[in-house]
N, C-alpha and C positions, 0 to 999 in steps of 0.2 A: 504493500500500500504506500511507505515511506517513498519509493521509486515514482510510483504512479503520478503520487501529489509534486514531487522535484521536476518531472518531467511537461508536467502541466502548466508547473510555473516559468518553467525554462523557455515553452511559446509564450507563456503569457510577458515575457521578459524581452524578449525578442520580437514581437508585437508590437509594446510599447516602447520600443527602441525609433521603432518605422514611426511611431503616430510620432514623437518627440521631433523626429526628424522632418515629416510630411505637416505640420504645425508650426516650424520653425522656433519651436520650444529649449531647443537643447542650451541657451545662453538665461533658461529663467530663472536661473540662481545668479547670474553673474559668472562671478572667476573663482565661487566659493564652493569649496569638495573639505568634507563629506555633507555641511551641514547649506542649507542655503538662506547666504545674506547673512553666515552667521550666527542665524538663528535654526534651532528643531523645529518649531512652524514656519514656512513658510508666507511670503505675502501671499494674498488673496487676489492670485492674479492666474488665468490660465495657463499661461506658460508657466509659471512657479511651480504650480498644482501637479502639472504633465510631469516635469522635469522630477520636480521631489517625489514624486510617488514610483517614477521610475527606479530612483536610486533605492527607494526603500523595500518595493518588491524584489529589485535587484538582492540588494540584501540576505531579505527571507530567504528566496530561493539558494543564495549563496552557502547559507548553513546550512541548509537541506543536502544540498550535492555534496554539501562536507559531510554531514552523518549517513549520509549514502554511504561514501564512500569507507567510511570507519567502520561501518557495517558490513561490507563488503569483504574489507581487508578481514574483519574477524571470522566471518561465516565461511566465504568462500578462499583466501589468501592462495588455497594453492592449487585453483583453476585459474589460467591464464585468461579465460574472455570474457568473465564479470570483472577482472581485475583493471583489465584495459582498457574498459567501457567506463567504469567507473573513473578511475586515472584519466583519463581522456578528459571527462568530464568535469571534473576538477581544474584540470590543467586549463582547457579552455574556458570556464567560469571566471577564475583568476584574471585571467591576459585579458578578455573581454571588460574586467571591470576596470582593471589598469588602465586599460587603453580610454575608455570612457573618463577615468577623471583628470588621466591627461588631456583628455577634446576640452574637460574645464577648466582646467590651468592655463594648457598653452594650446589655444583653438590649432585642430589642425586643419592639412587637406583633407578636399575629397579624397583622393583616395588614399589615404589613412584609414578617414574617417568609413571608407565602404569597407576595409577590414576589418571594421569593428561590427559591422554585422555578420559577416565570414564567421568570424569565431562567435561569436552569437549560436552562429545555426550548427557550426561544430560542437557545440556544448550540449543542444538540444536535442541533435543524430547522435550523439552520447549516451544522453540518458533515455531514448527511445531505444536505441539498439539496448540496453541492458532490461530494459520492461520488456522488450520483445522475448531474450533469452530467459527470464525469470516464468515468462509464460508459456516457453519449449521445457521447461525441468519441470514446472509446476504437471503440465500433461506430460511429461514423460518422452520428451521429443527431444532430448539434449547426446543421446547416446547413438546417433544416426549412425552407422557404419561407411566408410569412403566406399565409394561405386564409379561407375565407369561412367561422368556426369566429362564430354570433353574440356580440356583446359580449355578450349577459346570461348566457352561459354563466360565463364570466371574471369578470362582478360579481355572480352567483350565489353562485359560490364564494369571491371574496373576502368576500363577508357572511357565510359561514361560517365560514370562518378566524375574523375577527375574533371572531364569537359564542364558537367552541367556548376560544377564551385569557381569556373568563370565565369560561364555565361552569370553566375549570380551574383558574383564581382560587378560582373558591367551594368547588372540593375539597378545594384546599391550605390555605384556612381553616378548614376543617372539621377538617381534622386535626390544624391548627394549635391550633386552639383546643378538642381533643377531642370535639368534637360527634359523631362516626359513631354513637354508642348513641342519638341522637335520634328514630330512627324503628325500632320493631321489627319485623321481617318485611318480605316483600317479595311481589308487589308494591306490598300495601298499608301503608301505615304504620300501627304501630301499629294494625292490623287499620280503619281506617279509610281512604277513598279519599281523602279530604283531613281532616286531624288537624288539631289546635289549632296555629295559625301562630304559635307564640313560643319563643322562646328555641332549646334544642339543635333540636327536631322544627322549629321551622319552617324551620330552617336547612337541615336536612338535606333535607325536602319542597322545596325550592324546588330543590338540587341537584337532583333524582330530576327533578323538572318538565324545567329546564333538560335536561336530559339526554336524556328524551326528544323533545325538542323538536329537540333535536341528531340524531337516529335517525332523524326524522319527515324532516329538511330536507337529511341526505347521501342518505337514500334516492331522496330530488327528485331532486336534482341526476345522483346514475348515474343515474338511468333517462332524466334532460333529456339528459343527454350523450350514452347512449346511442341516442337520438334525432335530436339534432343534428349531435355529430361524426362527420360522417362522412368517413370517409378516416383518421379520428386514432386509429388502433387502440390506441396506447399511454397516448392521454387515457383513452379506455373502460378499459382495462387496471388505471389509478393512482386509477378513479373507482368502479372494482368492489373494487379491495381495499382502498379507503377504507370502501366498505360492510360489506365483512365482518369488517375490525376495530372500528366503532362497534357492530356486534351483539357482537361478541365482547367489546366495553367496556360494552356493558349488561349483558350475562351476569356478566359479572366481577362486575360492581356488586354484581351478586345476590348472589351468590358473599363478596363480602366481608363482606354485612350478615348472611349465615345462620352464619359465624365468629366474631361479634363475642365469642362468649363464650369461643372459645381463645384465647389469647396468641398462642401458637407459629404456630399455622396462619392466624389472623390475619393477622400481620408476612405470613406468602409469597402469602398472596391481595390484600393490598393493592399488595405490591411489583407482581406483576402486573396488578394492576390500574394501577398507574403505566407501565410496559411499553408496556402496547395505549396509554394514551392516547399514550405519546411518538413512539412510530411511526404513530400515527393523526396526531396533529398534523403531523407533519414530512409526510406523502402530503399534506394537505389545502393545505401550503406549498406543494409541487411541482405540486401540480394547479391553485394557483390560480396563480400563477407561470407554467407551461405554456399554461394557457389565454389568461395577454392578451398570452402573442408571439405564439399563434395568430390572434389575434382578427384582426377583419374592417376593413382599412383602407378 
């Protein structure tokens, strides 16, 4: 349960990271870390409110991932993959908060500042890969035997992981650096199939590119798997509903850029659209993760 609740707060953490961001909230304490202005109540200003409540859920959840993990070490120490899940998780909870109360000392870049969502979402495929595994032992799914599952299923997928934590880089500079009014309409930009490559549009077209390139290569991959593993029902399982949240993360896309001109309704289509990629990423961990215990000695 302790897992469950760290893991929940970890989106909830990384959510509010985006709203802090998509609000221009992140300066409402000023240049003041831990407390703001100074003070443990903040002013009675929206941005203050955004900012500090950030830092304080940040917080909670930060002791939570710490008694995870001390948990962890005690129960399980001499299993290597709750160890490293957990570890992981820690590690990047840590670097992520670092990193955030240097953006309040010494404001950075953008992209700094889009690493700071990077390990964000590393901390959150953390603690979901370790709920995941807690819920393979709990039914009895943790003692799988290596089968004849081929390696290029396994380095398929890890070359996607790796791809889709850029393409997530380029979002989170995107938004870092206000760029999303760069391309109008969808699915063409700015009513063109390829627009002028500079500045906000060309930033944004390469996202959209990337993106679908991302849609083109998990689609591969379920269908490879669905092909190859055979016997591995619950690989097919983690490789079909990777597919239907990268459609549901291109949808979003759409969804975000036909809002650009509400504020209000903006902020809740992009949060979701931060959402589907977080739980898209975190299945693309466990699938690639799953596939090379399986793989073929």
């Amino acid at each position: 349960m302790l897992i469950i609740v760290a893991c929940i707060g970890m989106l909830i953490v990384l959510l509010q990271g985006a709203l802090v961001t998509n609000t221009d909230s992140g300066r409402g304490c000023g240049d003041h870390w831990p407390l703001c202005y100074g003070k443990f109540v903040p002013a009675y200003t929206l941005e203050s409110m955004l900012e500090y409540s950030h830092r304080l859920v940040s917080a909670i959840v930060g002791f939570l991932v710490l008694a995870v993990f001390i948990l962890t070490m005690v129960k399980h120490r001499r299993e290597g993959e709750p160890v490293l899940y957990a570890s992981s998780a820690l590690f990047f909870t840590i670097l992520q908060a670092l990193l955030g109360a240097a953006a309040v000392k010494w404001p950075q870049s953008p992209p700094v500042m889009a690493l700071h969502f990077g390990f964000s979402l590393l901390a959150f495929a953390s603690t979901l890969l370790l709920v995941i595994w807690a819920y393979r032992m709990k039914r009895g799914l943790g003692k799988t035997a290596l089968t004849d599952l081929p390696h290029s299923v396994y380095k398929f997928a890890w070359a996607i992981f790796g791809y889709i934590y850029v393409v997530v880089y380029i979002g989170a500079y995107i938004r870092h650096t206000k760029s999303a009014g760069g391309c109008a309409g969808w699915p063409l930009c700015n009513g063109q199939v390829i627009p002028e490559l500079s500045g906000a549009t060309g930033l944004v077209f390469l996202h959209r590119v990337a993106a679908l390139i991302i849609f083109i290569l998990i689609a591969a991959l379920a269908y490879y798997i669905h092909k190859k593993a055979t016997g591995h029902e619950g690989l097919k399982r983690t490789a079909a509903w990777a597919f239907a949240l990268v459609l549901t993360q291109v949808l979003s896309g759409a969804l975000v850029t036909a809002t650009l001109g509400n504020e209000q309704v903006y902020i809740f289509t992009s949060l979701l659209h931060n959402v589907i990629i977080s739980v898209l990423f975190g299945l693309l961990a466990e699938l690639s993760i799953r596939s090379w215990k399986l793989r073929r000695r």
